[in-house]
C-alpha positions as CSV (number, residue, x, y, z in Angstrom):
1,X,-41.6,-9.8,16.4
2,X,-40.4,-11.5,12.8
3,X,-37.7,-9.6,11.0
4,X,-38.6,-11.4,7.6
5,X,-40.8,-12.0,5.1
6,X,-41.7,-14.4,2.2
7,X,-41.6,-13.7,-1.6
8,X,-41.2,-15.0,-4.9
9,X,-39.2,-14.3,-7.4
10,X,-39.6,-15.8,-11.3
11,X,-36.1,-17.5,-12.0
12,X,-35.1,-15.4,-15.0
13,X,-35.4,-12.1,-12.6
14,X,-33.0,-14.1,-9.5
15,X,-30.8,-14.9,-12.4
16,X,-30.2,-11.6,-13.8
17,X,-30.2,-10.3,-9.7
18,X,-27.4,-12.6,-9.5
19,X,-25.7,-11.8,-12.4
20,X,-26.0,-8.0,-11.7
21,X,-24.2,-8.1,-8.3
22,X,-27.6,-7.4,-6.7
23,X,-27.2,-10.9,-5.0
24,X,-24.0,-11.6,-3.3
25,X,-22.8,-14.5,-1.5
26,X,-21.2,-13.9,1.7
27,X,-18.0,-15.8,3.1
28,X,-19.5,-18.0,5.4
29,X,-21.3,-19.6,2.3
30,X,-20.0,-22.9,1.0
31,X,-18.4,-23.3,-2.0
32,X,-20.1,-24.5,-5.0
33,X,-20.1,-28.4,-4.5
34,X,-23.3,-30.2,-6.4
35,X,-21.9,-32.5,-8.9
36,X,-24.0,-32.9,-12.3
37,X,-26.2,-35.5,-11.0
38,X,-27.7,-33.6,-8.1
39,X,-28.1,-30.3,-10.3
40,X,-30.2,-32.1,-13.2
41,X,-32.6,-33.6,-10.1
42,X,-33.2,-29.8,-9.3
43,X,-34.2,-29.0,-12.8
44,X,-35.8,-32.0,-13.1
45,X,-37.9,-31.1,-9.6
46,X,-38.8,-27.8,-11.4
47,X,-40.0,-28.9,-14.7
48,X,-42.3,-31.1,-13.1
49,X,-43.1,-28.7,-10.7
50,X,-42.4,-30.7,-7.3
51,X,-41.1,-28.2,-4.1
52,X,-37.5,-27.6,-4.5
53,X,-36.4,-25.8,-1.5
54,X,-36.6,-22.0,-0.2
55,X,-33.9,-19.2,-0.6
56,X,-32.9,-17.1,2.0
57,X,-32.0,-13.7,1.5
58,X,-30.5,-10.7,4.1
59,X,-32.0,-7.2,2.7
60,X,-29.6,-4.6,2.7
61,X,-29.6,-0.8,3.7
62,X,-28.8,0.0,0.0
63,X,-31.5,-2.6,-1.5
64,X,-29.4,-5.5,-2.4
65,X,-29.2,-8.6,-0.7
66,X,-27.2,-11.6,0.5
67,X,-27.8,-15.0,-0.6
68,X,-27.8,-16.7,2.9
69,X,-29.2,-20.1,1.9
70,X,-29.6,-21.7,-1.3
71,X,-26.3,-21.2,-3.3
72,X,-26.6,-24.8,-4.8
73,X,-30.0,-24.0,-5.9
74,X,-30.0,-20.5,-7.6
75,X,-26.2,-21.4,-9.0
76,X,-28.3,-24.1,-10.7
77,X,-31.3,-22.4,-11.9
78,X,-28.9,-19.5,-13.3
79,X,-26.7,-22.4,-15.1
80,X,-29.8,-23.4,-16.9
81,X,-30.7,-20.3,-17.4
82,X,-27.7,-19.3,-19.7
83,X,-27.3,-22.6,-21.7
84,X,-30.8,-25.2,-20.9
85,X,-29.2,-27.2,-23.5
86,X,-25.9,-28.4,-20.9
87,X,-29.2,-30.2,-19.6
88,X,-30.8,-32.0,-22.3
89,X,-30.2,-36.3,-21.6
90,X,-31.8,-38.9,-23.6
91,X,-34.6,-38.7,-21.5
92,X,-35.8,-35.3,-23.0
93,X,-36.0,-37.6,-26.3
94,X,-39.1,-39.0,-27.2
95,X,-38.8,-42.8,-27.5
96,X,-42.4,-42.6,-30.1
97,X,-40.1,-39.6,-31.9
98,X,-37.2,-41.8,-32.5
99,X,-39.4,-44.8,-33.8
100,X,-41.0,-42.8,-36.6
101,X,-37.7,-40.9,-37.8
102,X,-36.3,-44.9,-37.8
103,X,-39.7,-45.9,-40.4
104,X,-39.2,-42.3,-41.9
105,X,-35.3,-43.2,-43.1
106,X,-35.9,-46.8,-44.4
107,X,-32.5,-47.9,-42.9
108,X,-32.0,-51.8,-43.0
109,X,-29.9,-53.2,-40.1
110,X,-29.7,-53.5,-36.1
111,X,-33.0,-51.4,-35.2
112,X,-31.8,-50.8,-31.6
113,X,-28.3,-49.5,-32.6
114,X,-29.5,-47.3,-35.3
115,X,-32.2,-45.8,-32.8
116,X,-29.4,-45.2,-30.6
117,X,-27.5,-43.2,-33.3
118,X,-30.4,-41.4,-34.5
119,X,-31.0,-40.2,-30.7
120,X,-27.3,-39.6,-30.2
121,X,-27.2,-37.1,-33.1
122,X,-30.3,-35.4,-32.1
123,X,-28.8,-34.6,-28.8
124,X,-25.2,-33.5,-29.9
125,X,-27.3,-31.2,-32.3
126,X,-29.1,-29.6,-29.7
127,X,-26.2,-29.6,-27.2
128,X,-23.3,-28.4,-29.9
129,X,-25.5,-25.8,-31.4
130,X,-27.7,-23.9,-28.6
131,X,-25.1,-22.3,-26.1
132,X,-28.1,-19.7,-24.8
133,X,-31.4,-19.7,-23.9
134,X,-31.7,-17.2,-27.1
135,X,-30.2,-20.5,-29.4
136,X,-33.0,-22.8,-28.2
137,X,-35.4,-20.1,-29.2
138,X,-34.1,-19.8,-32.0
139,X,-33.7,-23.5,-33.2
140,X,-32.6,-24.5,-36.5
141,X,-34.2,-27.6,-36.2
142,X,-34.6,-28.3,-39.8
143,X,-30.9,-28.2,-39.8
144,X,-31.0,-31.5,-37.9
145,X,-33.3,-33.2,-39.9
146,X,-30.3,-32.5,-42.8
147,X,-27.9,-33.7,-40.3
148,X,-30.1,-37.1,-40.2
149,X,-30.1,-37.6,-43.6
150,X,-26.5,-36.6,-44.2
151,X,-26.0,-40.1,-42.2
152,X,-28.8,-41.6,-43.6
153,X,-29.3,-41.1,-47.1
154,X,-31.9,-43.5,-47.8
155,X,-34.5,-40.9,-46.0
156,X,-34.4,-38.0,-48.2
157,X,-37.7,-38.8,-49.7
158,X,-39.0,-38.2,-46.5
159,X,-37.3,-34.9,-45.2
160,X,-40.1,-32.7,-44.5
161,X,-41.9,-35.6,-42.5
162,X,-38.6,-35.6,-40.4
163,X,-38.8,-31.6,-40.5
164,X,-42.4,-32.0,-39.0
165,X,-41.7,-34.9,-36.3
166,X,-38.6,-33.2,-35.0
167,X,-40.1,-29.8,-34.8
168,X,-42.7,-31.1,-32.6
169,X,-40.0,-32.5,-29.8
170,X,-37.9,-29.3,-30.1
171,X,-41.3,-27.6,-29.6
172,X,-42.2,-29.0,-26.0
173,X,-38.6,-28.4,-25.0
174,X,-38.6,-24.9,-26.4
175,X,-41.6,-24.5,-24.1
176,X,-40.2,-26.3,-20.7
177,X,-37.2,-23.5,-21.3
178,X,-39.5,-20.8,-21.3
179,X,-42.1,-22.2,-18.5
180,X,-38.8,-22.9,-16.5
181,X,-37.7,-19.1,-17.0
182,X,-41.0,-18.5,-15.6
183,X,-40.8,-20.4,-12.4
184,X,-41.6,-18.5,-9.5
185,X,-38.5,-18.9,-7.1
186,X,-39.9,-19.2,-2.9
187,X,-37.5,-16.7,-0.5
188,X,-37.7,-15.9,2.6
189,X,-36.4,-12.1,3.3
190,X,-34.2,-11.1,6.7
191,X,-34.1,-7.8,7.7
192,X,-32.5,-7.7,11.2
193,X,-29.3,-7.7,12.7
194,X,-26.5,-8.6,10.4
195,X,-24.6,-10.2,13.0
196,X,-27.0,-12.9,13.5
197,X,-26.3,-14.0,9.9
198,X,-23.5,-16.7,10.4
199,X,-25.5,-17.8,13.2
200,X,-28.7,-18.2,10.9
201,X,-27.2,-20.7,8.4
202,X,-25.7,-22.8,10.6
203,X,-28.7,-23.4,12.5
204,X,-30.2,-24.1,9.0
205,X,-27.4,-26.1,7.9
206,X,-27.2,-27.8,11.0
207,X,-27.8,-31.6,10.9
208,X,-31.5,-32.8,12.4
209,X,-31.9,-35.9,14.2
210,X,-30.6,-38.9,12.9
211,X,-33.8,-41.4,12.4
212,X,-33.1,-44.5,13.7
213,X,-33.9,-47.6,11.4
214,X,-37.1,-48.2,13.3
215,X,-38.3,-44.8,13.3
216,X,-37.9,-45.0,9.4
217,X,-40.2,-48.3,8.7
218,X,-42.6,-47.0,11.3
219,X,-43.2,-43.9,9.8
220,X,-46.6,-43.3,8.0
221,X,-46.5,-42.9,4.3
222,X,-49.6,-44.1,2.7
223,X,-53.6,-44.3,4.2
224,X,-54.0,-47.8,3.0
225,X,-54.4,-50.3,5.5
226,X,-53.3,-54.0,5.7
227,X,-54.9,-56.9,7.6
228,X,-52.8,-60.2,8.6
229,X,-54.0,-63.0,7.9
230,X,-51.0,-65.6,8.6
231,X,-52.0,-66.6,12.1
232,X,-48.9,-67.5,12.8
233,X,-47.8,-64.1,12.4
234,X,-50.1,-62.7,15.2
235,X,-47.8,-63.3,18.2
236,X,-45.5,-61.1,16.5
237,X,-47.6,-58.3,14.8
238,X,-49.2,-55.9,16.8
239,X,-52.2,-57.3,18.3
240,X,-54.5,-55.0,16.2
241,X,-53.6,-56.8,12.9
242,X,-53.5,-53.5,11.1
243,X,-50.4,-52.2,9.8
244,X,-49.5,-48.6,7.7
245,X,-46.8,-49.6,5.6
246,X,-44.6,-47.4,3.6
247,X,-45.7,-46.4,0.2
């Protein structure tokens, strides 16, 4: 008979769980080991809403649970959480954005390196001045547009433009905060023995079976299908001429 059960949780409400105490981690849990890179893939899966993984969670007699597996995961949705802007990379600045603040500021010069400043003060702004998730809904972000022009003077003419343009980015990143906030979080719930629980993640954390080379490049990815046509190739080829190749 199944001692669990599957639920969802929206990240803001696993955050505060965790930050209440409600969640705990037990001491057979690892230690907190993702490095930067590995964290901003997670919120990257999120925000474009791939599968990211499942938590798993032993129920308590007194309601409150145990965070079994997933500490990497909810440690880095509760890290965005408090201060989104820690995550904000060049990426989250649009290229089109930056090429209209450039026309906007009538700045003679090296285009690329001035596009690259203009970017680079854009992102210290966001990441200097929005600690919480409450800053970014806040945002100032006709203070940046005076932080532009303060470095390039030769735009003031055209400040509210800038006002406009900027307020549009900061508005679709304003918005991927709050959908991520949003995001319902997959768990699966045990309720049965305790003492089965060290047993349970290391059967989960447990390594699979090592795919061999072969295995790999044999494996089906895509439907398409490929013909051979080299005739020399056909005493090496399967003799069915039709291959599945990785996509």
């Amino acid at each position: 008979m199944s001692k669990w059960s599957a639920e969802t949780y929206k990240a803001s409400d696993l955050a505060e769980l965790i930050d209440k105490k409600e969640i705990r981690v037990p001491p057979y849990q690892r230690g907190q080991v993702w490095k930067k890179k590995q964290e901003e893939k997670l919120v990257d899966s999120i925000k474009k809403g791939f599968p990211f993984g499942t938590l798993l969670l032993y129920k308590k007699g007194n309601g409150n649970f145990q965070l079994i597996d997933g500490l990497q995961r909810s440690t880095t949705i509760t890290k965005y959480l408090k201060n989104p802007a820690k995550f904000y990379k060049d990426e989250d600045i649009d290229e089109n954005t930056i090429d209209k603040i450039y026309k906007l500021l009538s700045i003679s010069g090296n285009k690329e390196k001035i596009k690259a400043s203009i970017k680079s003060i854009i992102k210290d702004w966001v990441i200097n001045n929005h600690r919480t998730m409450e800053d970014v809904k806040n945002m100032d972000y006709p203070e940046c547009a005076k932080i532009l022009i303060e470095s390039y003077p030769t735009g003031k003419d055209n400040m509210w433009e800038i006002i406009t343009i900027i307020g549009k980015m900061f508005k679709k990143f304003k918005e991927e905060c709050e959908e991520f906030s949003n995001t319902e979080i997959p768990a699966i719930i045990y309720y049965g023995d305790p003492g089965n629980l060290p047993t349970i993640f290391d059967r989960i954390n447990s390594q699979g079976t090592q795919l061999s080379k072969y295995q790999i490049l044999a494996a089906t990815w895509t439907y398409q299908k490929y013909k051979i046509l080299n005739e020399d190739l056909k005493g090496i080829v399967a003799p069915c001429q039709e291959w599945r190749i990785k996509g």
